[in-house]
C-alpha positions as CSV (number, residue, x, y, z in Angstrom):
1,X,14.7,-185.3,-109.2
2,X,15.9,-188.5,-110.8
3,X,15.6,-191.5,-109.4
4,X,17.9,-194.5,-109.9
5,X,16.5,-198.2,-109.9
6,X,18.7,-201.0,-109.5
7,X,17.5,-204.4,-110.7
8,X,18.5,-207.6,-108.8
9,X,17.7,-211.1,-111.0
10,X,18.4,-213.5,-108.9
11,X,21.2,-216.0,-109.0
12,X,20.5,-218.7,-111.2
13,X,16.9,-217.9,-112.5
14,X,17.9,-216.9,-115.9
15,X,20.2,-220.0,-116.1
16,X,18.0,-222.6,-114.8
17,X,14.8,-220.5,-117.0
18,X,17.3,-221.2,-120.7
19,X,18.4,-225.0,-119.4
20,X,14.6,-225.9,-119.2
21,X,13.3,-224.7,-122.3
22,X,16.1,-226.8,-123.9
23,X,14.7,-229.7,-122.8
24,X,11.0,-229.1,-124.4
25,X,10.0,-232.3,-125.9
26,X,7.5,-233.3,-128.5
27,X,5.4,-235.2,-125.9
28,X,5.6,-232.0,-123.5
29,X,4.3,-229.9,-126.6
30,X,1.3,-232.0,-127.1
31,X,0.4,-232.1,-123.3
32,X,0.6,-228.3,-123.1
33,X,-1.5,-227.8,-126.5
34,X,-4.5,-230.3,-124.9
35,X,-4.5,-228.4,-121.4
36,X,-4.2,-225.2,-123.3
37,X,-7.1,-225.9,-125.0
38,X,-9.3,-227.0,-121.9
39,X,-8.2,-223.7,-120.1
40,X,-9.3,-221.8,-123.0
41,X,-12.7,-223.5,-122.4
42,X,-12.9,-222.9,-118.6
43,X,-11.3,-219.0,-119.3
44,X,-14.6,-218.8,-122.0
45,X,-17.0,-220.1,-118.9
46,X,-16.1,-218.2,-116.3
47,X,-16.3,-215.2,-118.7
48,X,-19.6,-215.9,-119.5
49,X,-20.0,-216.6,-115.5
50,X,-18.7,-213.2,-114.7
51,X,-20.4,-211.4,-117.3
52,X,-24.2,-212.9,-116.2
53,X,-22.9,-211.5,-112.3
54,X,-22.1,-207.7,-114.0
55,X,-25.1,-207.6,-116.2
56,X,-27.3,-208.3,-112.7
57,X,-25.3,-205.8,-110.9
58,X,-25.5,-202.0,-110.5
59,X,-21.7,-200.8,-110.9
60,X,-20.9,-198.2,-113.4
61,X,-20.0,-199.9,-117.1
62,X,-16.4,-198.3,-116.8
63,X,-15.8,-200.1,-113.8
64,X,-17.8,-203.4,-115.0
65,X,-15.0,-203.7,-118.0
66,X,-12.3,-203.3,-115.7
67,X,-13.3,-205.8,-113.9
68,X,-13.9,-208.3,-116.5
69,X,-10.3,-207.1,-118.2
70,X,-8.2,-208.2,-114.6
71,X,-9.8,-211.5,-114.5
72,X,-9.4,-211.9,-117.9
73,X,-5.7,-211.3,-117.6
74,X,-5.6,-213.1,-114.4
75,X,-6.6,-216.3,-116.2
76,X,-4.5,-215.6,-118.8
77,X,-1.9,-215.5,-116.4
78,X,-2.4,-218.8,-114.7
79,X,-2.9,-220.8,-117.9
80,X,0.2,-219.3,-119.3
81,X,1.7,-220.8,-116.1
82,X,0.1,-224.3,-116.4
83,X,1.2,-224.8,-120.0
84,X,4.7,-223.7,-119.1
85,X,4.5,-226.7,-116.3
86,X,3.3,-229.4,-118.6
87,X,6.5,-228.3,-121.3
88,X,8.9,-228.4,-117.9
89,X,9.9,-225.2,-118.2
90,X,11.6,-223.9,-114.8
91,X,7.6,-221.8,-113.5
92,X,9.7,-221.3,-110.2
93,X,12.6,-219.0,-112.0
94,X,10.8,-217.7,-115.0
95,X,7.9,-216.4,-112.0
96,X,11.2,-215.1,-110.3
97,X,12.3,-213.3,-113.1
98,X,9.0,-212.0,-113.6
99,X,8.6,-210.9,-110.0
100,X,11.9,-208.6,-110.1
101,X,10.7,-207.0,-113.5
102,X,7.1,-206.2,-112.2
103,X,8.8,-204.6,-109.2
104,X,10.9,-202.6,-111.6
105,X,8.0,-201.2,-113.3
106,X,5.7,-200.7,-110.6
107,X,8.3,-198.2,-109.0
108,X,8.5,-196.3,-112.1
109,X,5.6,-196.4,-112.9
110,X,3.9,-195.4,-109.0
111,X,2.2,-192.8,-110.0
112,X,0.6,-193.8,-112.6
113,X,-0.7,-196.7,-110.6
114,X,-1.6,-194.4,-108.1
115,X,-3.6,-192.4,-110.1
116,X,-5.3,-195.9,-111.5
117,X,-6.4,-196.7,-107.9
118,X,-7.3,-193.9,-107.3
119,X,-9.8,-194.2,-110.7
120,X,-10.7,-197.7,-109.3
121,X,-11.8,-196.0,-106.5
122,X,-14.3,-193.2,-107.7
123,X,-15.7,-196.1,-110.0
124,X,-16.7,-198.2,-107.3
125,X,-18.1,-195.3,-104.9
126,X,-19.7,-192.5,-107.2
127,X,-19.3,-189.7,-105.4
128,X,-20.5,-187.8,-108.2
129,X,-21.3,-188.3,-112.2
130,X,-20.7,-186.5,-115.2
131,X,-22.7,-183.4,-115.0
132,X,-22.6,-182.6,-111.4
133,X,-21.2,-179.6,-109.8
134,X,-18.6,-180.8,-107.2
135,X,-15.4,-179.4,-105.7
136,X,-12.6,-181.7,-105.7
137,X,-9.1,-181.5,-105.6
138,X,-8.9,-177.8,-104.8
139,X,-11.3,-177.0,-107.8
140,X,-15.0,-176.1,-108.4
141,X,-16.1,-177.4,-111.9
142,X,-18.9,-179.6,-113.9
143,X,-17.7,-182.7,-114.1
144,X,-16.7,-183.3,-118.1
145,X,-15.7,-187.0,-117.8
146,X,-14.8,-189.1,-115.0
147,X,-11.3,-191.5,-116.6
148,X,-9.5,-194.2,-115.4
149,X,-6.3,-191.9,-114.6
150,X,-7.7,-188.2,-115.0
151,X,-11.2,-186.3,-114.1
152,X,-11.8,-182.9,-116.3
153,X,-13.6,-180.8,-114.5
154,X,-15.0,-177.5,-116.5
155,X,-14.7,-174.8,-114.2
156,X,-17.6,-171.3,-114.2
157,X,-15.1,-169.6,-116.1
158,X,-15.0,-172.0,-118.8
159,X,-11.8,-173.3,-118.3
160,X,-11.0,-177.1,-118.2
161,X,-9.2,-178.4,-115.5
162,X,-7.7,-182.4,-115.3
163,X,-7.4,-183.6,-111.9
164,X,-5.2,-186.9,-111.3
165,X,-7.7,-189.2,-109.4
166,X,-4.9,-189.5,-106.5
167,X,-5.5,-186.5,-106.1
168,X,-9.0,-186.3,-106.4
169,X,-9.7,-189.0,-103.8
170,X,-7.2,-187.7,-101.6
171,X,-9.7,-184.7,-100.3
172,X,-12.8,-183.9,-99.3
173,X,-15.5,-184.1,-102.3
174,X,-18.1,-182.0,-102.4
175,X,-21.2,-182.7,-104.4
176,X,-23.2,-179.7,-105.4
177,X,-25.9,-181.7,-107.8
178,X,-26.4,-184.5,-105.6
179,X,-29.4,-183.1,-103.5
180,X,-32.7,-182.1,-105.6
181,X,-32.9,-179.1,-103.0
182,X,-30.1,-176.6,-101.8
183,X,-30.7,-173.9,-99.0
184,X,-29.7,-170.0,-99.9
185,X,-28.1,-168.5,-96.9
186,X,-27.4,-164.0,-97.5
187,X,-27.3,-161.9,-94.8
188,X,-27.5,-158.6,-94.5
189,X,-27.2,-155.7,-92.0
190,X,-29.8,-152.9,-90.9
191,X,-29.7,-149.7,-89.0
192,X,-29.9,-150.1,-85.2
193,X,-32.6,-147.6,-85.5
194,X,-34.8,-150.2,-87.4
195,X,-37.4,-152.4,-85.5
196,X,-36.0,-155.8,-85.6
197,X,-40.1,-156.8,-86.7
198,X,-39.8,-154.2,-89.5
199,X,-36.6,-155.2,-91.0
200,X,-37.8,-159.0,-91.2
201,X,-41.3,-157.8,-92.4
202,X,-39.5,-156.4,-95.1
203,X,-36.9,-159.2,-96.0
204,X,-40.0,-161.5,-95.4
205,X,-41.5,-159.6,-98.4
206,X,-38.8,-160.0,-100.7
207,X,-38.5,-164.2,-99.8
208,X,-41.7,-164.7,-100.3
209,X,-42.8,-162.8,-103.4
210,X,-40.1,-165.0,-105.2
211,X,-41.4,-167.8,-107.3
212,X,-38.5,-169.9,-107.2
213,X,-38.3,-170.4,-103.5
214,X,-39.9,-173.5,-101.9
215,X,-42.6,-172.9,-99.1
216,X,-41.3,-176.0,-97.6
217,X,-39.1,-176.1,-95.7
218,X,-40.4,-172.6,-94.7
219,X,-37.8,-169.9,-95.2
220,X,-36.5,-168.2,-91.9
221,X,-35.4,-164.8,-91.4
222,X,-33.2,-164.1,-88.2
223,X,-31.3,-162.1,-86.3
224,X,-27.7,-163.2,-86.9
225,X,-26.0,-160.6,-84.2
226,X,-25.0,-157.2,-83.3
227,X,-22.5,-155.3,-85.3
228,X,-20.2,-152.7,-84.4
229,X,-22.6,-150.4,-86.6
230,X,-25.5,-152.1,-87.2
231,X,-27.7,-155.6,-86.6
232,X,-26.6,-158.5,-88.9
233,X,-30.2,-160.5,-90.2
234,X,-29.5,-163.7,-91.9
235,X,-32.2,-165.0,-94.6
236,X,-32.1,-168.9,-95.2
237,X,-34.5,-170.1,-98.0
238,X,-34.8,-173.2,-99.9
239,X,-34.9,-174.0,-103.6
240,X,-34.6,-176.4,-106.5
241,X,-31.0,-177.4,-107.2
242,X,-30.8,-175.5,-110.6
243,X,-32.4,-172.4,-109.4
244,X,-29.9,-171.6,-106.8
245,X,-27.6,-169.2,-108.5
246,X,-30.7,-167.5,-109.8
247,X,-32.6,-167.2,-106.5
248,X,-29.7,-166.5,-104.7
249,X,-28.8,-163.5,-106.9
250,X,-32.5,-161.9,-107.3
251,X,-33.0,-161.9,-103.6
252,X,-29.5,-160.4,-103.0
253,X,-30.9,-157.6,-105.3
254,X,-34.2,-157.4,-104.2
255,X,-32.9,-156.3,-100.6
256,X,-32.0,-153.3,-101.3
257,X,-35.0,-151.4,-102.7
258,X,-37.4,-153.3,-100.2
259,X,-35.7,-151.4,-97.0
260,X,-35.6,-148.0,-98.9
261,X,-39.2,-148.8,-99.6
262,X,-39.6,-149.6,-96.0
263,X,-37.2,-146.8,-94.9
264,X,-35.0,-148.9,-93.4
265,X,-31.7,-147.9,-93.2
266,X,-29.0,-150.5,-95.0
267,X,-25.9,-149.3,-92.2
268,X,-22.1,-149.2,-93.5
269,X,-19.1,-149.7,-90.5
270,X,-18.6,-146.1,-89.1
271,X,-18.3,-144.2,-86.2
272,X,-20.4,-141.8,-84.0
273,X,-18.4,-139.3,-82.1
274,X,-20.3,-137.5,-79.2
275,X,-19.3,-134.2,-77.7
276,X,-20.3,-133.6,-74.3
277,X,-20.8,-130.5,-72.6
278,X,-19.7,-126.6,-74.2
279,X,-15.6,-124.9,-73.9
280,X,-14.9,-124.4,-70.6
281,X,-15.1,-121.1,-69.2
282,X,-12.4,-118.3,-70.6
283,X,-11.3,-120.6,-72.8
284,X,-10.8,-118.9,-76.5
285,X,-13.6,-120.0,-78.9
């Protein structure tokens, strides 16, 4: 939907703004060159200030260079101000003026701002870095590149997915990579005719003939709970961070084969119907 913006100078700014820059002077020109010069000197120091304090520091570059770009533009800003003073220039109308037109953009411009914060944000906490698996935003990905305004995250499927960081820091972020260590979790049902000690000998088997999964923390093999049609067993294992998807799919497979070598039953939901007693008597067969 459109939206209309209505713009309010106030009374007199411009006017008083235009009378005092026809009063400039020669002697107001060559006080505002001399103090521009000594703020250029004191902008150059606190640079170099600011840039010692970064270089010590541990933020991420990206957010380093923002910060050195706003003070930059802050001092900018006030010297800009200060040399307008020493020509007389009206600083109380022209920062007036100033005030209703940053307004103006700032509204059109919200969410693009928003999306900025929201950059500023992930910069300064690092919830995750390029390369990590995460979910954010109501997508799984890899993150691609992590932008003032945008993160691309490349999803399993190969597809590349731009999230506005408003967005992104909006949610819950989840952090995939972070950990050196991630826990596989499967379970898996058996036959109520099946030892409990049986079917975990077997699972037991099939954890730890797998190269991939850590001995500590020691896996553990559990009964999860009783089924309509069989007993749930739930298998929690741990491995390295890169190995899960290949750990979690070998054991899935292994499962199988180790209870038909064990002749365990691997139960499906059905139903056992029990008929009690024979047809009554003179009753037709």
């Amino acid at each position: 939907m459109p939206v209309t913006l209505t713009v309010n100078v106030p009374e007199g700014a411009a006017e008083d703004l235009w009378d005092s820059v026809r009063n400039i002077t020669a002697n107001s020109i060559f006080s505002a060159v001399l103090v521009a010069a000594v703020c250029l000197v004191v902008m150059k120091v606190l640079l170099k200030v600011l840039d010692r304090a970064l270089g010590r520091s541990k933020l991420d570059p990206s957010l380093q260079k923002l910060l050195r770009g706003a003070l930059k533009a802050g001092l900018w800003f006030v010297t800009a101000i200060i040399v307008l003073g020493c020509l007389n220039i009206e600083v109380t109308s022209l920062v007036a003026v100033l005030s209703v037109v940053g307004l103006a953009f700032s509204l059109a411009l919200q969410n693009f701002l928003s999306n900025a914060a929201g950059g500023m944000q992930l910069l300064a906490s690092r919830p995750f870095s390029v390369g990590d698996f995460v979910e954010a935003g109501g997508c799984s990905g890899t993150v691609e590149e992590m932008g003032m305004f945008y993160t691309k995250l490349t999803t399993p499927d190969n597809k590349l997915v731009q999230l506005p960081n408003s967005t992104v820091v909006a949610g819950n972020i989840i952090n995939f990579s972070h950990q050196p260590t991630r826990r596989v979790e499967l379970k898996v049902t058996a036959s109520y005719d099946a030892p409990p000690d049986r079917v975990k000998a077997a699972l037991a088997r099939v954890v730890g003939g797998h190269p991939l999964v850590l001995a500590d923390p020691e896996p553990m093999i559990k009964v999860e709970g009783y089924r309509d049609s069989a007993i749930e067993y739930v298998v929690r294992a741990w491995c390295a961070n890169a190995d899960y998807w290949t750990v979690y799919y070998d054991l899935l497979e292994g499962f199988k084969p180790a209870f038909d070598d064990a002749g365990i039953e691997m139960t499906y939901p059905h139903l056992n119907v029990h008929m009690a007693g024979g047809p009554e008597r003179g009753a037709r067969p």
